[in-house]
Backbone bond lengths (Angstrom), bond angles and torsions (degrees), N, CA, C in turn:
res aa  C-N    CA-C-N  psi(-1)  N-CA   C-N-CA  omega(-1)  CA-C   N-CA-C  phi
1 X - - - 1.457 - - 1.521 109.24 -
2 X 1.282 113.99 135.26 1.430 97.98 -169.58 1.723 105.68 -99.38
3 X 1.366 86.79 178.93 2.276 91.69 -158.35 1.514 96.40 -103.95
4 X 1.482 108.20 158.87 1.128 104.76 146.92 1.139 138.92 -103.78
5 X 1.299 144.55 -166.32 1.469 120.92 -164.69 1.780 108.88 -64.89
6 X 1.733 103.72 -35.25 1.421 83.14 -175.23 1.784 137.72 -53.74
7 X 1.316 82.73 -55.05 1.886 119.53 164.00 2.304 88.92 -30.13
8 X 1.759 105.48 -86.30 1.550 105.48 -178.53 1.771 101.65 -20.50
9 X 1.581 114.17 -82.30 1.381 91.27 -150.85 1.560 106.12 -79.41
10 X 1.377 146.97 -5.66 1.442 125.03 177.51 1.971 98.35 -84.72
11 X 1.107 120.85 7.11 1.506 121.67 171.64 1.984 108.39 -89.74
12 X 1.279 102.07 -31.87 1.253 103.93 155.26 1.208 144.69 -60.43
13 X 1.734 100.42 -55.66 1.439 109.15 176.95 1.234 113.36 -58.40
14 X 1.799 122.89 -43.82 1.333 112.59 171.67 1.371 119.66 -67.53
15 X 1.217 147.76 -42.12 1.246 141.71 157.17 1.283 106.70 -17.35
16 X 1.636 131.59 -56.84 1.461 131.25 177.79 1.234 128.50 -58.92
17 X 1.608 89.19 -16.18 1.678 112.05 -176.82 1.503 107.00 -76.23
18 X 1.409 99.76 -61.50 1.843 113.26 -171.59 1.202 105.84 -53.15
19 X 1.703 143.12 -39.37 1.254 162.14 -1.52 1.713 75.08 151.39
20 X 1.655 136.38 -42.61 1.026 125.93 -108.70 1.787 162.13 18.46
21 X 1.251 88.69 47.69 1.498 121.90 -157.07 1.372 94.38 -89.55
22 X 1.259 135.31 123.87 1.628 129.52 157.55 1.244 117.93 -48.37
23 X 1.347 128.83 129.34 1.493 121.96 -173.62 1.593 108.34 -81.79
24 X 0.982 108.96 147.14 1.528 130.07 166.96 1.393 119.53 -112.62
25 X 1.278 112.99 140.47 1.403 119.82 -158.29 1.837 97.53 -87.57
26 X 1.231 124.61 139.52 1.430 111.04 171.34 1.174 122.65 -59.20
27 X 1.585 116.89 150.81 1.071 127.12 161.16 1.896 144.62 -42.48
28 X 1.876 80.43 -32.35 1.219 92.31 -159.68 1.886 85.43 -124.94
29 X 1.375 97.51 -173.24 1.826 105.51 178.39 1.130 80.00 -74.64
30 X 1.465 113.15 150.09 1.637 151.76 119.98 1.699 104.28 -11.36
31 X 1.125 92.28 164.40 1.552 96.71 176.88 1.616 97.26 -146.41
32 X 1.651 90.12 76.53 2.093 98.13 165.14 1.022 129.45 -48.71
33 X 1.254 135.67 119.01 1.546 128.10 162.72 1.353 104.06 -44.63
34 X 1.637 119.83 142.98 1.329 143.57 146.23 1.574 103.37 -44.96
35 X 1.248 114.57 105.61 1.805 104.96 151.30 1.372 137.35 -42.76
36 X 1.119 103.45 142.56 1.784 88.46 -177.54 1.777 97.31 -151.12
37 X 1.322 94.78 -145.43 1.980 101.49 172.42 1.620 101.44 -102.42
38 X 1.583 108.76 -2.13 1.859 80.88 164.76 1.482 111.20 -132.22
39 X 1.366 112.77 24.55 1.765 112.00 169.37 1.759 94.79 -140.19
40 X 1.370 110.67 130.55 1.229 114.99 178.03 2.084 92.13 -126.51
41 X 1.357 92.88 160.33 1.321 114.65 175.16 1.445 121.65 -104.21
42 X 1.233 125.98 137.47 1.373 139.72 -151.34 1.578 98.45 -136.82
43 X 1.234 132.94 107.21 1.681 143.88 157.84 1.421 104.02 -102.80
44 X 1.323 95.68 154.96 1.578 111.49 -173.50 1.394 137.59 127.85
45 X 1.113 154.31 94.49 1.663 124.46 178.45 1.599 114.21 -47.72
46 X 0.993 103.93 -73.12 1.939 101.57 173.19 1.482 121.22 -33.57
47 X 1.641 105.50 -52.00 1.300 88.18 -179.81 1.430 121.63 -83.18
48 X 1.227 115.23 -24.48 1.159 109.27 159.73 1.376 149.73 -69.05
49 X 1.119 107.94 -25.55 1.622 124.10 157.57 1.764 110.93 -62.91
50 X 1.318 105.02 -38.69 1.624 88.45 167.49 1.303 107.64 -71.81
51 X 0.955 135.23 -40.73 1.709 125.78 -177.69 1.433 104.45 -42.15
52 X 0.938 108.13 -67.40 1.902 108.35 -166.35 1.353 104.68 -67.78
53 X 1.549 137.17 -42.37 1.470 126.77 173.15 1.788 109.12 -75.68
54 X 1.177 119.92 -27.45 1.498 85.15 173.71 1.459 132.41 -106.64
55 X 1.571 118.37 18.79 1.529 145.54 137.00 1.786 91.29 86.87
56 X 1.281 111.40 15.35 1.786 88.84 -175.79 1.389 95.50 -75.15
57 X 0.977 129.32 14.13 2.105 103.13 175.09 1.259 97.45 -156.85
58 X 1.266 132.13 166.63 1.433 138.58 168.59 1.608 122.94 -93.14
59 X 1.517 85.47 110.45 1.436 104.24 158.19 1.576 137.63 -62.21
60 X 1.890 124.59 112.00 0.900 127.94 170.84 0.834 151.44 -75.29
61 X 1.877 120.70 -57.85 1.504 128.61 146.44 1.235 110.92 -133.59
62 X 1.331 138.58 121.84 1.565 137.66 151.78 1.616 113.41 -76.77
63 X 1.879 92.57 112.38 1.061 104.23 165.96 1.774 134.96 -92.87
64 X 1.316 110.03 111.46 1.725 95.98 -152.83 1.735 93.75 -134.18
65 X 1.358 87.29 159.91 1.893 92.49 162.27 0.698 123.38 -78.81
66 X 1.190 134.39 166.17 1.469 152.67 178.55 1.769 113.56 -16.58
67 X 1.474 80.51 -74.15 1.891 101.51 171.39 1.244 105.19 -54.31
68 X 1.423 120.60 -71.85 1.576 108.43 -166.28 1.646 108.82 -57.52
69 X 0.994 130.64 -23.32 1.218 131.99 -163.98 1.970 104.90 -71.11
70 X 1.220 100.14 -32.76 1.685 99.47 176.81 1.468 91.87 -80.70
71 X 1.181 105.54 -44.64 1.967 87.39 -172.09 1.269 120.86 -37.70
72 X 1.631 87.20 -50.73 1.978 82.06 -150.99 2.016 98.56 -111.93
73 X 1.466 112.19 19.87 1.754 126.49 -169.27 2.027 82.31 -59.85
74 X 1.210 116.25 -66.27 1.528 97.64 -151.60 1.054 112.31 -60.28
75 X 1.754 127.65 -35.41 1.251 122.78 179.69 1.427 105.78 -66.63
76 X 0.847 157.39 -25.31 2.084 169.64 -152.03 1.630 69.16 -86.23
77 X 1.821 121.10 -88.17 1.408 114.90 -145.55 1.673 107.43 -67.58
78 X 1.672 132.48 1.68 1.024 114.99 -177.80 1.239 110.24 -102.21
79 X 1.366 107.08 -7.32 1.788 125.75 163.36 1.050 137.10 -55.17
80 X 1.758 106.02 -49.02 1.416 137.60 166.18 1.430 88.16 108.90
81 X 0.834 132.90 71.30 1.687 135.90 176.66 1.208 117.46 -147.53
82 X 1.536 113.07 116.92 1.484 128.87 -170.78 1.356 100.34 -40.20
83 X 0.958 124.17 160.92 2.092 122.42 148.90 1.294 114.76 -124.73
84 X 1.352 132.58 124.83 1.222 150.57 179.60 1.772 119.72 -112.53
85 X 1.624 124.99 83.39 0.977 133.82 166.30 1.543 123.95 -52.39
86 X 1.478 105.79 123.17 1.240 114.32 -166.14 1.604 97.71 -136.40
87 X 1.625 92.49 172.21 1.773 96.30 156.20 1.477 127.31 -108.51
88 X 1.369 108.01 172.14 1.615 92.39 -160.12 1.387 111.23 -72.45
89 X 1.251 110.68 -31.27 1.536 102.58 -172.56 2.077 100.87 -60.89
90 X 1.292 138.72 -43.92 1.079 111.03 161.20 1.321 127.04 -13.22
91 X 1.433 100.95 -76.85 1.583 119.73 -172.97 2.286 112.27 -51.90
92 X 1.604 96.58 -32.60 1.459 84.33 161.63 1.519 121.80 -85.81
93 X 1.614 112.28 -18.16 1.795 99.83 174.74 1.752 88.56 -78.15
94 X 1.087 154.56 4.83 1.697 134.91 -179.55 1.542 89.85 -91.75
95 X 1.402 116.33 -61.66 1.445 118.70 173.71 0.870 156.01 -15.45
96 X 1.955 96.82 -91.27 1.424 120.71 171.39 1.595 85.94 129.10
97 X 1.677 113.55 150.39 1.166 113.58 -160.27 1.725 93.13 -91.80
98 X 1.322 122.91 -5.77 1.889 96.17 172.88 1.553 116.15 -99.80
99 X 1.085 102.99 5.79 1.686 118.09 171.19 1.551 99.47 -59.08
100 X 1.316 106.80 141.43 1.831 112.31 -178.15 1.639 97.07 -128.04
101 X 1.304 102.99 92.48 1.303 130.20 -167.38 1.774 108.58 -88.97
102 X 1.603 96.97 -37.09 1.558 88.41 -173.98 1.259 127.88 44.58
103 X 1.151 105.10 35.99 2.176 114.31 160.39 1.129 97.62 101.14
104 X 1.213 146.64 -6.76 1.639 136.94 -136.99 1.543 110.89 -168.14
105 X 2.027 98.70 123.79 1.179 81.37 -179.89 1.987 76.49 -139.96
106 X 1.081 110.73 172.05 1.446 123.68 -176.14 1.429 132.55 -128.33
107 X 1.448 144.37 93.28 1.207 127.62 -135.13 1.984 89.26 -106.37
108 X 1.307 123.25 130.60 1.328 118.94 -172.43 1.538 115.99 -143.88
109 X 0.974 114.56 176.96 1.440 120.84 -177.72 1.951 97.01 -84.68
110 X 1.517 95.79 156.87 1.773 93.84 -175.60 1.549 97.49 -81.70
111 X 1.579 120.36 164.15 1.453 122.94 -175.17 1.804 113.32 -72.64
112 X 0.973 101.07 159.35 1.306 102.23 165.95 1.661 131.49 -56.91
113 X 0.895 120.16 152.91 1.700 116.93 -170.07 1.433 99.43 -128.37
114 X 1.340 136.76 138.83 1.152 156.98 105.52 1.430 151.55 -32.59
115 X 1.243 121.68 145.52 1.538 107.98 -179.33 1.531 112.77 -120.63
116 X 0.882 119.28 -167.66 1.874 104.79 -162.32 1.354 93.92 -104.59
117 X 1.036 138.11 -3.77 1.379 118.13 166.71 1.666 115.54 -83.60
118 X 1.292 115.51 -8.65 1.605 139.26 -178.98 1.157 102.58 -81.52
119 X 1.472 139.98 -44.98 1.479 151.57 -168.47 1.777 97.85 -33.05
120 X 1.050 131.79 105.59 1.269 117.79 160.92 1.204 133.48 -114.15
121 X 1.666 124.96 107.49 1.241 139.14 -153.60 1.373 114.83 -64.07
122 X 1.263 110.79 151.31 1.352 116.53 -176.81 1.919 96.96 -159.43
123 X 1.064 150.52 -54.29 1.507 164.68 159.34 1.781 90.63 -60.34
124 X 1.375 112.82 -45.23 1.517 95.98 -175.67 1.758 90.09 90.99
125 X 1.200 156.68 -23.06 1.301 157.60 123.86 1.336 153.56 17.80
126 X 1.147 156.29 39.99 1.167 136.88 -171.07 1.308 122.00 -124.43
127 X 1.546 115.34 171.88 1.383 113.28 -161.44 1.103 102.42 -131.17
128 X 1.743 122.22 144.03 1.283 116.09 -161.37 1.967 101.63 -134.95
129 X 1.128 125.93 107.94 1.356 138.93 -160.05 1.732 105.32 -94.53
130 X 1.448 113.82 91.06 1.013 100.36 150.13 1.621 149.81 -137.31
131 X 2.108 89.76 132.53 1.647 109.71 -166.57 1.344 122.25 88.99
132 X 1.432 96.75 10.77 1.645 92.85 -160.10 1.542 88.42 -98.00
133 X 1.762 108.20 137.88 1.514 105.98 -160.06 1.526 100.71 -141.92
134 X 1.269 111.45 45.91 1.501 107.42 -177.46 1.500 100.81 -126.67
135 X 1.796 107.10 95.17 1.313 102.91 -176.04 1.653 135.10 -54.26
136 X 1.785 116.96 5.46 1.529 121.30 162.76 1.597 102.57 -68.86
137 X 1.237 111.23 -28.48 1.573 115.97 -142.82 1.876 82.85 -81.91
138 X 1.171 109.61 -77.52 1.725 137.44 -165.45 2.082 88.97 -46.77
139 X 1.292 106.43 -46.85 1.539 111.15 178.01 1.143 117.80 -29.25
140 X 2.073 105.45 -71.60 1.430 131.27 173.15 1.348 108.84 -61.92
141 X 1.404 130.40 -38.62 1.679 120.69 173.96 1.369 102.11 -53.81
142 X 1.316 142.61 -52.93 1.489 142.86 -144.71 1.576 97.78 -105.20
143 X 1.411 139.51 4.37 1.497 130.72 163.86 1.405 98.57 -101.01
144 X 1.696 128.12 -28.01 1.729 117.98 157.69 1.331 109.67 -68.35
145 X 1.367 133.85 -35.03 1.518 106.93 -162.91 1.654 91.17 -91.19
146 X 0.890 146.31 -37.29 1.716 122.09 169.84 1.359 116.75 -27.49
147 X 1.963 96.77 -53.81 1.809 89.27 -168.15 1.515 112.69 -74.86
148 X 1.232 126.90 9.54 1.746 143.32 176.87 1.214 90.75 -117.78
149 X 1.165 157.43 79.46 1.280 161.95 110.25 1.330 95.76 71.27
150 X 1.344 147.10 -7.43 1.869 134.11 -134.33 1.402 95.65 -34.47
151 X 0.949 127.89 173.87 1.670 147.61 163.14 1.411 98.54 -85.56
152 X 1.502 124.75 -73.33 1.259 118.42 -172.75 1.611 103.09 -163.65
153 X 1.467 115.05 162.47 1.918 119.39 -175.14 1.369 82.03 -115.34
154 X 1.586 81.37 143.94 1.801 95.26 178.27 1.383 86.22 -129.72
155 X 1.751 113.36 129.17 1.074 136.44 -175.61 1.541 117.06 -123.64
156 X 1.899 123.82 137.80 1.412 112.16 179.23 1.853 97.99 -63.92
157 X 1.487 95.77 170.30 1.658 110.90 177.52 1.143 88.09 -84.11
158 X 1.158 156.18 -62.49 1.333 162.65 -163.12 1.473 101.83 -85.88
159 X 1.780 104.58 154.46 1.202 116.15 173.13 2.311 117.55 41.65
160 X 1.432 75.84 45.91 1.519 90.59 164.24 1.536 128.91 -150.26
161 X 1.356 129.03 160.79 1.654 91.37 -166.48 1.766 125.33 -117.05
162 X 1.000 90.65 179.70 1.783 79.06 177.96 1.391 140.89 -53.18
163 X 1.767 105.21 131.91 1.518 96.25 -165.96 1.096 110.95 -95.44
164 X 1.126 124.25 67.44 1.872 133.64 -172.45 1.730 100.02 -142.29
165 X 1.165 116.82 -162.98 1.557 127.61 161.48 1.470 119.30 51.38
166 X 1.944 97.84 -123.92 1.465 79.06 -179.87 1.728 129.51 -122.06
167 X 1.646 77.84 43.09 2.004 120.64 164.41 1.435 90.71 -68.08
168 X 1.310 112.46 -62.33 1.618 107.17 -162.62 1.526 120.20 -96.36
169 X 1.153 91.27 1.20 1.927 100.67 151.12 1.373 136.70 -49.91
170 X 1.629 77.26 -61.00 1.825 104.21 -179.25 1.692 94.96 -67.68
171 X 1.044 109.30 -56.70 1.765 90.91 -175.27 0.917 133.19 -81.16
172 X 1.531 121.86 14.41 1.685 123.42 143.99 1.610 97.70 72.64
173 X 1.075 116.55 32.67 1.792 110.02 -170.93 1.162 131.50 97.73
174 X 1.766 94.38 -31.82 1.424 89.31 156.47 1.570 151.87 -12.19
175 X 1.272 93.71 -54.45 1.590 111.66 -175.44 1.666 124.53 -83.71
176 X 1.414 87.29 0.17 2.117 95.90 153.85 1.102 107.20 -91.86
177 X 1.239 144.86 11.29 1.306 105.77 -164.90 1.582 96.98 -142.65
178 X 1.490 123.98 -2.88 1.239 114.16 170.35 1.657 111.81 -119.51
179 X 1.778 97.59 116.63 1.982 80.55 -178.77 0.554 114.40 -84.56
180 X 1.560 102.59 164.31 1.622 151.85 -173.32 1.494 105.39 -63.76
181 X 1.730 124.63 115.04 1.227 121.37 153.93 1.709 116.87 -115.85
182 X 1.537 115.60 94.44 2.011 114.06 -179.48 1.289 86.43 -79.86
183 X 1.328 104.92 157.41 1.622 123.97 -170.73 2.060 86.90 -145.83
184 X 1.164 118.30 163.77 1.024 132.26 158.37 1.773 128.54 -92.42
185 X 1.189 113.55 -32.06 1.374 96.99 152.96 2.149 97.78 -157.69
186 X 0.986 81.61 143.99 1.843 99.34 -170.13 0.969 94.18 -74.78
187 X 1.370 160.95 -49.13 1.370 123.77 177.63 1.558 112.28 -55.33
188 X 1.043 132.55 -72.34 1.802 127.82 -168.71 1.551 91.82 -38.22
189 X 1.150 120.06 -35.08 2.004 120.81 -169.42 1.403 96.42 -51.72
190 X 1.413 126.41 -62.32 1.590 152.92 171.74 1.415 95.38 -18.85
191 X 1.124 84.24 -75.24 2.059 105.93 -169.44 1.334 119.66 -40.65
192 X 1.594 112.05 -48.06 1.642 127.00 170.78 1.325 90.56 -70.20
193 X 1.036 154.70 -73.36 1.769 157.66 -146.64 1.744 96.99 -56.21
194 X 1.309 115.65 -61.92 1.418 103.47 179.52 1.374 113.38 -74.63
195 X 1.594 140.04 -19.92 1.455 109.02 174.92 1.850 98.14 -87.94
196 X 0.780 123.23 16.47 1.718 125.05 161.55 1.548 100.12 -88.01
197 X 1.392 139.64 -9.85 1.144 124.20 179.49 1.814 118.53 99.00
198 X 1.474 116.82 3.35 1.349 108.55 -175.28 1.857 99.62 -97.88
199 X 1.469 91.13 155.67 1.447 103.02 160.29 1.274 119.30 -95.77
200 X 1.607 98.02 134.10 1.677 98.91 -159.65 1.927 87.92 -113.76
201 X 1.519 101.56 135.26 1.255 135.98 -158.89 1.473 109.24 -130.71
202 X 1.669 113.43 95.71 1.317 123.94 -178.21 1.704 120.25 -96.75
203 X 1.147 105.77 109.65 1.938 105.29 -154.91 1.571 83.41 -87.67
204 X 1.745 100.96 113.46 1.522 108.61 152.87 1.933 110.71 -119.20
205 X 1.129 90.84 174.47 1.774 97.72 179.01 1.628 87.77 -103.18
206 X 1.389 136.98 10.82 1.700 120.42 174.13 1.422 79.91 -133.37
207 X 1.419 142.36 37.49 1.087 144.91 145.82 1.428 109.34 -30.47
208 X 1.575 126.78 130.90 1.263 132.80 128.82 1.171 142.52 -10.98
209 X 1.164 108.01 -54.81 1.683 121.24 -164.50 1.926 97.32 -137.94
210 X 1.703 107.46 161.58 1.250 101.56 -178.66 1.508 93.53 -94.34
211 X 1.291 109.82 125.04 1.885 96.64 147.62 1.361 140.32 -21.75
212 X 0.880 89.63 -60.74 1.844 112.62 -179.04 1.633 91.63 -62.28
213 X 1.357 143.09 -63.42 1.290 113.26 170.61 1.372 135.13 -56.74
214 X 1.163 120.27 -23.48 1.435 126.39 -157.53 1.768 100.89 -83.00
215 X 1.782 76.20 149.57 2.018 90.67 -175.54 1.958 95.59 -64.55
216 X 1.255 130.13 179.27 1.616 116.93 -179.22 1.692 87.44 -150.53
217 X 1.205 126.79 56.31 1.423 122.73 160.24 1.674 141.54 -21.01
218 X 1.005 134.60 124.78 1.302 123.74 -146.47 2.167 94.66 -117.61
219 X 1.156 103.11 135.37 1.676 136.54 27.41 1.580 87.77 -101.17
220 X 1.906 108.97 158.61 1.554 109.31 179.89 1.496 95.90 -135.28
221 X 1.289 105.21 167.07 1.597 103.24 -176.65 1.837 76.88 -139.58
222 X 1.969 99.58 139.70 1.142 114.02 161.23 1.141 126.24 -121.03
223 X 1.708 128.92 116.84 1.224 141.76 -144.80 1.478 104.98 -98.96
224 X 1.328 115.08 112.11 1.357 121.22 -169.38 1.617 93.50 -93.60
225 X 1.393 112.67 164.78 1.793 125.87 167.26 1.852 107.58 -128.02
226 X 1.286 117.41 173.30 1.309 125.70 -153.64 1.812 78.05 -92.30
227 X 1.251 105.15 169.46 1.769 106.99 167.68 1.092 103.75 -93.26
228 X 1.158 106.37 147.51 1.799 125.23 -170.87 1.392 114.77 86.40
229 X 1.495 104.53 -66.20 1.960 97.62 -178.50 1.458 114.47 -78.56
230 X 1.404 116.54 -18.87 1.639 117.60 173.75 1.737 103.90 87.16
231 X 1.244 116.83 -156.27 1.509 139.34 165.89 1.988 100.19 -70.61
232 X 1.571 94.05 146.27 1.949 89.48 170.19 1.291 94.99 -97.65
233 X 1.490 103.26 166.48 1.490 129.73 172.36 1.456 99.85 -31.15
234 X 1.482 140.27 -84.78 1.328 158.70 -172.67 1.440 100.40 -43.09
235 X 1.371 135.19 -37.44 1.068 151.63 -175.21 1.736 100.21 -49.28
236 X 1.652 94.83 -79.86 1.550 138.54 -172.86 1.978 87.17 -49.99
237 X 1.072 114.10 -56.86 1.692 108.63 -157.74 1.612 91.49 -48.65
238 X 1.959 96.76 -60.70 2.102 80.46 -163.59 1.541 123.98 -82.43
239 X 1.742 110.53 40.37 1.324 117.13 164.40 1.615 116.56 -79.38
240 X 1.016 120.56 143.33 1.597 120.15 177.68 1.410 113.00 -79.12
241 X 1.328 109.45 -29.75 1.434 115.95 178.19 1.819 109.54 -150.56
242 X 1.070 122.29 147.60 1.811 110.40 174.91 1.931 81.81 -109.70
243 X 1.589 89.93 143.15 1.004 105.41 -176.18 1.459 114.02 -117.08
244 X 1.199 133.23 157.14 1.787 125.40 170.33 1.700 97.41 -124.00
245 X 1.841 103.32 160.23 1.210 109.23 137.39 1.234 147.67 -123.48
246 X 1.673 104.33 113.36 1.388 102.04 -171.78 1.578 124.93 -43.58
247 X 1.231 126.50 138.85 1.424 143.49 167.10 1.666 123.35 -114.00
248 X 1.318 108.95 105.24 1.684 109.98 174.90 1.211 122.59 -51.87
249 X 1.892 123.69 -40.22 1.139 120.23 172.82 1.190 120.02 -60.75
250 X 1.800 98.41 -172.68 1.933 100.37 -179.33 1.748 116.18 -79.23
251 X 1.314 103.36 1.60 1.462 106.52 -175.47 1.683 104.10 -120.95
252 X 1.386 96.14 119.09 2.076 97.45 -166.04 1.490 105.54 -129.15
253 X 1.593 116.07 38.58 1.656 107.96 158.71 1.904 76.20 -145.91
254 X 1.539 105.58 166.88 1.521 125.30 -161.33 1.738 90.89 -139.92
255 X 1.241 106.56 171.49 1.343 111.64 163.21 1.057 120.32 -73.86
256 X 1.327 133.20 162.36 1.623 120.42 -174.17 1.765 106.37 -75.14
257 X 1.474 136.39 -29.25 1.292 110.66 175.31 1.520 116.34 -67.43
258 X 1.212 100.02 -20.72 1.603 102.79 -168.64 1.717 114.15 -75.03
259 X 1.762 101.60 -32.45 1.484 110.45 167.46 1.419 123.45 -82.43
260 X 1.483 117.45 2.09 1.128 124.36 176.63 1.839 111.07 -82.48
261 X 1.812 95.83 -41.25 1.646 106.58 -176.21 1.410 98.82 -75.13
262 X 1.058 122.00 -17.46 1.670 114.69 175.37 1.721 113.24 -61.13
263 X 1.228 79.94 -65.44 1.795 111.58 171.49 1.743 104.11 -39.90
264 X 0.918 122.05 -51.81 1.369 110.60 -151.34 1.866 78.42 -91.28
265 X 1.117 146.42 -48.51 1.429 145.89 -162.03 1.644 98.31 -50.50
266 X 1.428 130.04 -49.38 1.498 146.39 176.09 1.654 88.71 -57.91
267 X 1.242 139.31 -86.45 0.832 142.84 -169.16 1.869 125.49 -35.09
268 X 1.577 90.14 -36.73 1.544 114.84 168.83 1.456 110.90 -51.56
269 X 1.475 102.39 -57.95 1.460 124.62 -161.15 1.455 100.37 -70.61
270 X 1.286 116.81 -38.11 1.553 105.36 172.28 1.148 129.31 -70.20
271 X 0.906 124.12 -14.31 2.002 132.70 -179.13 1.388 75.74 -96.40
272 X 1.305 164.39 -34.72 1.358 133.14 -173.66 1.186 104.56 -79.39
């Protein structure tokens, strides 16, 4: 496949790298790829180190400092990913100076996507997002459902947010390891989910029933809502049950990642 100039010289520099050559930071600016819909950007050590060790997408060039560059150089060359030593302030004019980049940023192909008939269970699990578009929020949902096995997040195409930046900050790696299901509109999603056999589980705080009591049958899908507007009407119809979680203290609704890690811990406890 042939390169373009960027690909030519960061295929060099790492060559000098593998080379055992001490890296040197360039002289001059970097030459970032433009973002688009088929190169997304990755900051982070965590999150980026899962990118290159858990191979779901292709890695292009990791651009890192000095330091990060020994950290994370073997995984970059076992990736197949140029490495391009820089300084950080580069990496904050590519950024933005409140980005917490920590030496390292990763330019990659976007992950693979799925469709719900692909979902293949293993936790019996899944998580169902709807509208909720605040990539801290969706971040922290997807670094809990890794450590709960999820099967997979099924997200609208619309009105959801980017899975690059500092989506994949917040989830610390998260976001390799649970696939991606976009659907076009979440109710019909609902509709396929229950004649597949899942119980669909709509977490409200004017919930019906407590969570914490309820049997949680597997495979189950738990239907998260945005904060403030909740689940929509259409949403709410193809739930099997709306669920709440009770809270003893004086404060009894959570943010939605935080009611999600609740959620999935109950859910834990029942397959045990």
């Amino acid at each position: 496949m042939r390169q373009n100039g960027n690909d030519r010289r960061g295929g060099d520099r790492a060559r000098r790298r593998h080379g055992g050559e001490r890296p040197e930071a360039s002289a001059r600016s970097p030459d970032f790829r433009k973002p688009g819909h088929d190169v997304v950007a990755i900051y982070g050590l965590h999150a980026v180190r899962e990118a290159l060790v858990a191979r779901r997408r292709k890695a292009l060039t990791l651009y890192a400092t000095a330091a990060a560059a020994e950290r994370l150089g073997a995984a970059a060359g076992a990736a197949g990913a140029a490495i391009v030593v820089v300084e950080a302030a580069d990496l904050d004019r590519r950024l933005g100076q409140s980005a917490v980049h920590q030496g390292v940023l990763l330019e990659a192909r976007p992950l693979p996507q799925i469709d719900l008939s692909e979902i293949k269970l293993s936790s019996g699990v899944v998580l169902a997002l709807d509208q909720i578009t605040d990539p801290h929020n969706v971040g922290a949902i997807l670094r809990t459902a890794a450590a709960f096995a999820v099967d997979a997040l099924i997200v609208t195409e619309r009105h959801a947010p980017d899975f690059s930046g500092v989506l994949a900050k917040t989830a610390s790696g998260g976001l390799e390891h649970v696939p991606l299901a976009p659907v076009v509109n979440l109710a019909r999603a609902l509709d396929e989910l229950g004649d597949l056999g899942y119980w669909r589980v709509g977490l409200d705080s004017e919930g019906a029933q407590s969570l914490e009591e309820m049997d949680l049958p597997r495979p189950l899908v738990l239907v998260l809502g945005a904060e403030g507007a909740g689940l929509r009407r259409l949403t709410r119809e193809r739930c099997d049950v709306m669920a709440r979680l009770d809270m003893p203290g004086p404060v009894k609704s959570l943010n939605v990642s935080n009611a999600c890690a609740v959620a999935l811990a109950y859910a834990n406890l029942r397959r045990s």
